[in-house]
C-alpha positions as CSV (number, residue, x, y, z in Angstrom):
1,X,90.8,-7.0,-39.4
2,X,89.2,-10.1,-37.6
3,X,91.4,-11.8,-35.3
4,X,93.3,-14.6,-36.4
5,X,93.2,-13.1,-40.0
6,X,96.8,-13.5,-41.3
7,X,97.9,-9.7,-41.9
8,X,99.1,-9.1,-45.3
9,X,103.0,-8.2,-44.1
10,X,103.0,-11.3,-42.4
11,X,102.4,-13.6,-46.2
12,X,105.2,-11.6,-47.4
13,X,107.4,-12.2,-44.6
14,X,109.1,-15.8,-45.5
15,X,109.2,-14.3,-49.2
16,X,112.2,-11.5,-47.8
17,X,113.3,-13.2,-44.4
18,X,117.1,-13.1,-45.3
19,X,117.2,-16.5,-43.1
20,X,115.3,-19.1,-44.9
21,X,116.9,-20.8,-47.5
22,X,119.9,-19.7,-46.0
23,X,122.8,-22.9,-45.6
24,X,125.4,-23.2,-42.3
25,X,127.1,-25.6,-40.4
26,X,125.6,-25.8,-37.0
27,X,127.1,-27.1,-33.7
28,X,125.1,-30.8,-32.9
29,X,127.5,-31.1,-29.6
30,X,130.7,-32.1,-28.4
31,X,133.2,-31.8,-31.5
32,X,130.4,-32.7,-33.8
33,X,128.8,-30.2,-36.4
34,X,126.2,-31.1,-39.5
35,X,125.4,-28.9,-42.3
36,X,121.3,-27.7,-42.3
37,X,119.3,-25.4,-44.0
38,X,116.7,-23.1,-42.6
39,X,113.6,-24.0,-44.1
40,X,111.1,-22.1,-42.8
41,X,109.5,-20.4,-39.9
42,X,108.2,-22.2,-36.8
43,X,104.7,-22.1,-35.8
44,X,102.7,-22.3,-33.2
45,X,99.1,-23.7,-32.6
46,X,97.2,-21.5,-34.3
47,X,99.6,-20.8,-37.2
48,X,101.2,-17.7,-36.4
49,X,105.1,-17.7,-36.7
50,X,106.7,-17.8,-33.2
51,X,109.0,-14.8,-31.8
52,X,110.1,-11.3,-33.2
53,X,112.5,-9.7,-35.2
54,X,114.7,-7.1,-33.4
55,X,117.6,-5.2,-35.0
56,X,119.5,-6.6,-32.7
57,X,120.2,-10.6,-33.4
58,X,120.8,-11.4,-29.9
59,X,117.5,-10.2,-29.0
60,X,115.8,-11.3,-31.9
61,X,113.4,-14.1,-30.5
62,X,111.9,-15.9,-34.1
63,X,112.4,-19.3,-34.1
64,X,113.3,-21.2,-37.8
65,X,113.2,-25.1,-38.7
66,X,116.0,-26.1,-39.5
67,X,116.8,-29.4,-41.6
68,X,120.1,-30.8,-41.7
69,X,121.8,-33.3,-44.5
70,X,120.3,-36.5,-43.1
71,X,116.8,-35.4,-43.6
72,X,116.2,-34.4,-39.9
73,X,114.5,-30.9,-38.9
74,X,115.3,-29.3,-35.8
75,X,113.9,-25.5,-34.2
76,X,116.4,-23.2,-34.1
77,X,116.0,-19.1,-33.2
78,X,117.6,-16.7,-35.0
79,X,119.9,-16.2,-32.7
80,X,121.5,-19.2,-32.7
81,X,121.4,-18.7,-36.6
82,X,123.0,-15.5,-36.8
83,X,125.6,-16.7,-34.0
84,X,126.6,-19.5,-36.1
85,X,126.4,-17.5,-39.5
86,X,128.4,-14.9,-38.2
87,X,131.6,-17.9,-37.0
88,X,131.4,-19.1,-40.6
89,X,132.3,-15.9,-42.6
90,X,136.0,-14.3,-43.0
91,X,136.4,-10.6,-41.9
92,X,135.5,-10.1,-46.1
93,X,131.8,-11.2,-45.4
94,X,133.1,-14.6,-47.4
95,X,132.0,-18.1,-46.3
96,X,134.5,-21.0,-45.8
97,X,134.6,-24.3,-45.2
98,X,136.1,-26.1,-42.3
99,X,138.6,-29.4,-42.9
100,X,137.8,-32.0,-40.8
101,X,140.2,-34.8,-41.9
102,X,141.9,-35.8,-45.6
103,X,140.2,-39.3,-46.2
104,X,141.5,-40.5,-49.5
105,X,143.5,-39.2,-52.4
106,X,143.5,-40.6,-56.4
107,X,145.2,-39.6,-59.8
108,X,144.3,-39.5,-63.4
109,X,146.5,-39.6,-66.4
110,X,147.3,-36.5,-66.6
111,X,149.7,-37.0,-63.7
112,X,153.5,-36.3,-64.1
113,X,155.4,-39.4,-63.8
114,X,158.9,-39.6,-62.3
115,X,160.3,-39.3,-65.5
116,X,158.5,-35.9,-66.9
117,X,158.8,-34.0,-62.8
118,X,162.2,-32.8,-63.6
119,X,163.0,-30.1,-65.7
120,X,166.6,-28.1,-66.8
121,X,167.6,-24.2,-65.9
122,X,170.7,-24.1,-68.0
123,X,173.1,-27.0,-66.0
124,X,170.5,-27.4,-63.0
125,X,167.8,-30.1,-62.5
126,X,165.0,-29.1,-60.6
127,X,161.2,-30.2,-60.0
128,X,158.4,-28.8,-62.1
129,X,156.1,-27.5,-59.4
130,X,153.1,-29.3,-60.6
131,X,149.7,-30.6,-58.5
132,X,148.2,-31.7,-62.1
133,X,145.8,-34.9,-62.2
134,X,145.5,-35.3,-58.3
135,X,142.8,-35.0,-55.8
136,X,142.0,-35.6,-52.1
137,X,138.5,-36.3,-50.8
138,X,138.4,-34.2,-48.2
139,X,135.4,-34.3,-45.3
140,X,134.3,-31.5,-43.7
141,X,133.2,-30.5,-40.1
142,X,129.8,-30.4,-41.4
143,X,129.8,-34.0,-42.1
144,X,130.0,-33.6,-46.0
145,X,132.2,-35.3,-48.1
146,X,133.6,-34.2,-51.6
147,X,136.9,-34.3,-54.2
148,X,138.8,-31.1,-53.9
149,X,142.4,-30.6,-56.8
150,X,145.6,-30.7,-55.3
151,X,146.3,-27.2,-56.0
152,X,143.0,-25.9,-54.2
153,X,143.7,-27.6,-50.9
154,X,147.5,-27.2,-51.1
155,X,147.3,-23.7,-50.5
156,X,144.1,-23.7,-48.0
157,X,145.5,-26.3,-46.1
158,X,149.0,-26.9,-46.8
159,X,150.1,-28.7,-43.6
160,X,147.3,-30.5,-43.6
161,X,147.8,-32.0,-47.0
162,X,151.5,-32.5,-46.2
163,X,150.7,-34.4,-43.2
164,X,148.5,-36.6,-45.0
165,X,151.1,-37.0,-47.6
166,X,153.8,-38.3,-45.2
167,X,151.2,-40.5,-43.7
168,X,149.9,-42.5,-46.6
169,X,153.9,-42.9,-48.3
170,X,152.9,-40.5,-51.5
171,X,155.1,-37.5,-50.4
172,X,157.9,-38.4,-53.0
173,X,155.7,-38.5,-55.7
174,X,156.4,-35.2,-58.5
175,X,152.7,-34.0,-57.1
176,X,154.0,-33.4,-53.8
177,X,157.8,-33.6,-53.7
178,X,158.7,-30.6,-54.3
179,X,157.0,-29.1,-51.9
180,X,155.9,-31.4,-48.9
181,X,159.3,-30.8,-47.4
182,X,159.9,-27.5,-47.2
183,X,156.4,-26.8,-45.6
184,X,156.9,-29.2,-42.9
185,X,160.0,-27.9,-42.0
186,X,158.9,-24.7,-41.9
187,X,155.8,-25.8,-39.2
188,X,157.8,-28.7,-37.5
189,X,161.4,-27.3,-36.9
190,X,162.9,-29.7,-34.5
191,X,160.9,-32.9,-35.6
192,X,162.1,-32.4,-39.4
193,X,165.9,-32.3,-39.1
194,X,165.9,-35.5,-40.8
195,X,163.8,-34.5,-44.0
């Protein structure tokens, strides 16, 4: 083999590296994160991919472009991959998405009204416990944006969601009556007396 000849482990290597093509959110700074993808290996000069694999990912020196959501590319090593891989999985191996903030919400016709929220046990009214027809558009930490049902975020999230229906005066409506109370209450004791 000449030198400089690209060995034949070394074409096959992208092909199986369990890190490219892989998608995280990645710390950018001070409270700030953005969603990238690994796209590839870097390179040096001469073409031949920079660092080594190591069973161990702390000590595992290859170094990855990464591009993030606005089109930007960054080097990253595998480290730094694994490291943030690693704080974006449950202790199931399953990965999740951070909330950053509830930004807007909207409902369709299929929406209970006032009128059709109520419903009779024998001599008792009570609420249907509905979340049908509404959505929040929720961003995340990785700067991405998207609609998310009711029900979904209502039990991910639930004082979040409450919070944010409190704030912008929909709490009373049969999406979130019967249940916006009781959950903020539960997290807020002494501030809720009044609820």
């Amino acid at each position: 083999m000449l030198f400089g000849e690209e060995r034949p482990e070394d074409a096959d290597e992208d092909a199986i590296d369990k890190y490219i093509g892989m998608e995280l959110v990645m710390d950018a700074g001070t409270d700030f994160e953005r969603g990238a993808r690994i796209v590839k290996r870097s390179k040096d000069d001469e073409g031949r991919p920079i660092g080594r694999a190591h069973s161990n990912p702390i000590l595992d020196s290859r170094s990855y472009v990464a591009e993030f959501a606005d089109g930007t590319r960054d080097k990253v090593t595998a480290n730094i991959i694994a490291d943030n891989m690693y704080a974006q999985v449950d202790d199931h191996g399953h990965q999740y998405a951070l909330l950053s903030e509830i930004q807007d919400h909207r409902k369709d016709g299929t929406a209970l009204t006032e009128e059709e929220a109520w419903e009779y046990r024998g001599a008792n009214k009570t609420r249907k416990p509905t979340t049908k027809g509404w959505q929040l558009l929720v961003e995340w930490k990785d700067g991405s944006s998207s609609w998310i049902k009711l029900k979904d975020i209502k039990d991910s999230n639930p004082i979040d969601v409450a919070e944010y229906a409190v704030a912008n005066r929909i709490q009373d409506e049969p999406a979130f009556a019967w249940w916006v109370k009781s959950v903020l209450r539960r997290s807020y004791p002494q501030r809720c007396r009044s609820l």
